[in-house]
C-alpha positions as CSV (number, residue, x, y, z in Angstrom):
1,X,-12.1,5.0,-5.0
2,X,-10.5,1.5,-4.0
3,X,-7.7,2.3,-6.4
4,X,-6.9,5.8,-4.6
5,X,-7.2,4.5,-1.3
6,X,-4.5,1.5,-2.2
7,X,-2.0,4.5,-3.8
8,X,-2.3,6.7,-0.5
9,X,-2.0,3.2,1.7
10,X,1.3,2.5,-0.3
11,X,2.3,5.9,-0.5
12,X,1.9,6.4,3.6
13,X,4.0,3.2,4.0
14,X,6.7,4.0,1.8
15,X,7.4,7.5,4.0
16,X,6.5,5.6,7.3
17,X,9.7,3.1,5.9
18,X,11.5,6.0,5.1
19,X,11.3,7.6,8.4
20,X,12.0,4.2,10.2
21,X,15.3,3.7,8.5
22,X,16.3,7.5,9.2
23,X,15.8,6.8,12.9
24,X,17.3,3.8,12.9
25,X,20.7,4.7,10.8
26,X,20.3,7.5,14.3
27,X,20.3,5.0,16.8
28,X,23.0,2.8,14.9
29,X,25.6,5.1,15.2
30,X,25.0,6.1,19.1
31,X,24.8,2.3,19.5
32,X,25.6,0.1,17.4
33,X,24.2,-2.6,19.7
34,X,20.9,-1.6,20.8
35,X,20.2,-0.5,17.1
36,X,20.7,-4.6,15.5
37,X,18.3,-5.5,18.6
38,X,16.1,-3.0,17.2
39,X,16.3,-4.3,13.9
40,X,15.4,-8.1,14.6
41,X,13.0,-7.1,17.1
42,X,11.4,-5.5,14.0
43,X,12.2,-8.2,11.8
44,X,10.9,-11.0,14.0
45,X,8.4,-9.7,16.9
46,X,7.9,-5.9,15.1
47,X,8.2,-4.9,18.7
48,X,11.7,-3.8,17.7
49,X,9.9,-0.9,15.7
50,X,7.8,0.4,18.7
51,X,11.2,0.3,20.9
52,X,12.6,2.5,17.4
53,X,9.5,5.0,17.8
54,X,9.6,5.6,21.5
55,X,13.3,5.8,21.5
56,X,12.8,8.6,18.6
57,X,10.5,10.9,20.4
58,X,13.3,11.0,23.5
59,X,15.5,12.6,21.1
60,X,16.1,16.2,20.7
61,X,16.9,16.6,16.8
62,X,14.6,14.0,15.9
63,X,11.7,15.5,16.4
64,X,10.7,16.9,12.9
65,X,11.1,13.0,11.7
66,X,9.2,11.5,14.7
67,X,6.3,14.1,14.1
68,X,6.0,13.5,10.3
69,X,6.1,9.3,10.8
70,X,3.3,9.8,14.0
71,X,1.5,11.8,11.3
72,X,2.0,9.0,8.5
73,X,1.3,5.9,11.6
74,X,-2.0,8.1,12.4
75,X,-3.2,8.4,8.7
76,X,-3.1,4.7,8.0
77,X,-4.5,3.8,10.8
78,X,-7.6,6.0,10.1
79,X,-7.3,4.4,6.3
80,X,-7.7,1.1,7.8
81,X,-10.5,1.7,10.3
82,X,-12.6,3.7,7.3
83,X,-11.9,1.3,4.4
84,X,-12.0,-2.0,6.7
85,X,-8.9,-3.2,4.6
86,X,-5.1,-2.9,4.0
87,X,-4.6,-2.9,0.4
């Protein structure tokens, strides 16, 4: 069970990355600016990738995306808080 619970974990972060990168190549080309912040902020704080997710749901055509990464972000979290570990 430990082994299938690691696979989903991986599995759930690998499409939670994917759909981070598709939101951010969005907000890169509206602004270029705003989008680099985003990306230290993730890279240094991770606050960069709550600005990213927030900024995502106030956007029209990206609501299939934000809806499948909340579904992914939800899933872990429920891993986590069952199997008391990450990985």
């Amino acid at each position: 069970m430990d082994v299938l619970n690691t696979i989903i974990q991986i599995l759930l972060m690998v499409c939670n990355l994917i759909c981070f990168i598709m939101v951010l190549k969005e907000l890169w080309t509206e602004n270029m600016v705003f989008g680099i912040l985003c990306l230290v902020g993730t890279c240094i704080s991770g606050i960069g990738g709550l600005v990213l997710f927030i900024w995502g749901w106030f956007q029209q055509e990206l609501r299939p995306i934000m809806v499948f990464w909340s579904i992914g972000q939800v899933c872990l979290i429920v891993m986590i808080l069952l199997f008391g570990k990450l990985w």
